[in-house]
C-alpha positions in Angstrom: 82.3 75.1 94.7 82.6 79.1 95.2 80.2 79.0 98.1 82.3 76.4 99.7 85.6 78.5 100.0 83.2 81.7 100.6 81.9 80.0 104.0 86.0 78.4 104.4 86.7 82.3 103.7 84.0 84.2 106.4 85.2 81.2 109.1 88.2 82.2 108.9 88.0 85.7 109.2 85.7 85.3 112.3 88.4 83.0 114.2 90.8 85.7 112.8 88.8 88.6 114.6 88.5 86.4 117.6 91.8 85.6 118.3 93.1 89.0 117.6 90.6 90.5 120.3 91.6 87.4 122.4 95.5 88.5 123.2 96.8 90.6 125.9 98.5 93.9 125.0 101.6 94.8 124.7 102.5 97.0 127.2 102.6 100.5 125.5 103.5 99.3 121.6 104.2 102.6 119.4 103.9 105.0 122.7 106.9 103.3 124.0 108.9 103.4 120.8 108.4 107.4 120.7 109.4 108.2 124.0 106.0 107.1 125.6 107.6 104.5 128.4 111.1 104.0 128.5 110.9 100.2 129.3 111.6 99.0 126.4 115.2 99.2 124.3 113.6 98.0 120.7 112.1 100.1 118.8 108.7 98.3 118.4 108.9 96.5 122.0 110.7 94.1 123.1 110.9 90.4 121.8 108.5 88.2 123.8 108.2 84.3 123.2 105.7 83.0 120.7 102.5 82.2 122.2 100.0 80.3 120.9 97.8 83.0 120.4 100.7 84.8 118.1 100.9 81.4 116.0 97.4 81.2 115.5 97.4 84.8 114.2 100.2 83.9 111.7 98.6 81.2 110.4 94.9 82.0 110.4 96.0 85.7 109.0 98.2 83.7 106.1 95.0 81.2 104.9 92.5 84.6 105.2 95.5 86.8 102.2 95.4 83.0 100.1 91.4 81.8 100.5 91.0 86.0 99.6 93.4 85.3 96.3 91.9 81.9 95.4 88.5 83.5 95.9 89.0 86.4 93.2 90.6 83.9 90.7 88.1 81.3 91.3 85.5 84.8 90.6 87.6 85.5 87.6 86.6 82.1 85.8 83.3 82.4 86.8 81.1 81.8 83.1 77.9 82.8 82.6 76.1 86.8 83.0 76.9 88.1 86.6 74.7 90.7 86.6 70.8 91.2 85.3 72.7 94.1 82.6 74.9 91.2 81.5 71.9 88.7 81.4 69.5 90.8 79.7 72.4 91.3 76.8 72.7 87.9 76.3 69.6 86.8 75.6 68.3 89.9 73.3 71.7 90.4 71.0 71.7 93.7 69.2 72.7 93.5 65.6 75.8 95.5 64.9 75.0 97.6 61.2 77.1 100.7 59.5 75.8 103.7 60.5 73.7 105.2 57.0 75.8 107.3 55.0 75.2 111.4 55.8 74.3 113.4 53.0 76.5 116.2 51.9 74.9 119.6 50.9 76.1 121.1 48.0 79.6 123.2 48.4 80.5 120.9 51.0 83.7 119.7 49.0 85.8 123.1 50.2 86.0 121.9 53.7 86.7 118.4 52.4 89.6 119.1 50.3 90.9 122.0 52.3 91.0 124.5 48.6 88.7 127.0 47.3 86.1 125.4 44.8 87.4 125.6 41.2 84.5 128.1 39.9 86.4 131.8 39.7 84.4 135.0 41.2 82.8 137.6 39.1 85.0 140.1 38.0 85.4 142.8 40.1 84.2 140.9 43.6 87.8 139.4 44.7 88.7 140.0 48.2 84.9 141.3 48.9 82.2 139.8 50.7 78.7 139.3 51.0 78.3 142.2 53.1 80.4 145.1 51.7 78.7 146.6 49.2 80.2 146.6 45.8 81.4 150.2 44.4 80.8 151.3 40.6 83.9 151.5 38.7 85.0 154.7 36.7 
């Protein structure tokens, strides 16, 4: 059924093209309206009678916008994998599993809780680290 309105779709857009290319010009169109050739006292040319050729524009350029919109909801309700991605995924299903828990290493739980561990420092080591080196008291 899709194919059908894709041909109905590229048939009109060919008789579209044709009967664009098919009609006269205007006479100047926008260079007139800028000053170009004061013939004309509209601003996009004057108002010629309705031609056949003008109809047929109208209405072949009106079924190209709705076969266009019934074409993308007719692609919208399309079932079934559209690609080989989506067909490939289908047949071979992944199983979805928790991820395995991490291990924690040991003194992990200050960064968890957001306080110092509950173990006090040797006496005489507050406010010094690793690297300063500790001085004898007198």
């Amino acid at each position: 059924m899709i194919s059908f309105f894709m041909v109905l779709h590229i048939l009109i857009a060919f008789l579209l093209i044709l009967v664009i290319l098919v009609q006269a010009g205007k006479g100047g169109g926008l260079a007139s309206a800028f000053g170009g050739s004061g013939t004309s006292d509209a601003v996009f040319g004057g108002r010629q009678a309705a031609t056949f050729l003008n109809k047929a524009t109208s209405v072949l350029g009106a079924a190209f916008l709705l076969s266009a919109f019934g074409l993308a909801l007719l692609s919208s309700y399309q079932t079934g994998p559209r690609s080989a991605v989506q067909e490939q995924l289908q047949s071979n299903p992944v199983p979805i599993s928790a991820p395995a828990p991490v291990a924690q290493p040991a003194g992990s739980d200050i960064f968890q809780s957001g306080q110092e561990s509950s173990t006090p420092a040797p006496a005489g080591t507050q406010g010094q680290t690793e690297s300063q080196p500790q001085t004898p008291q007198k």
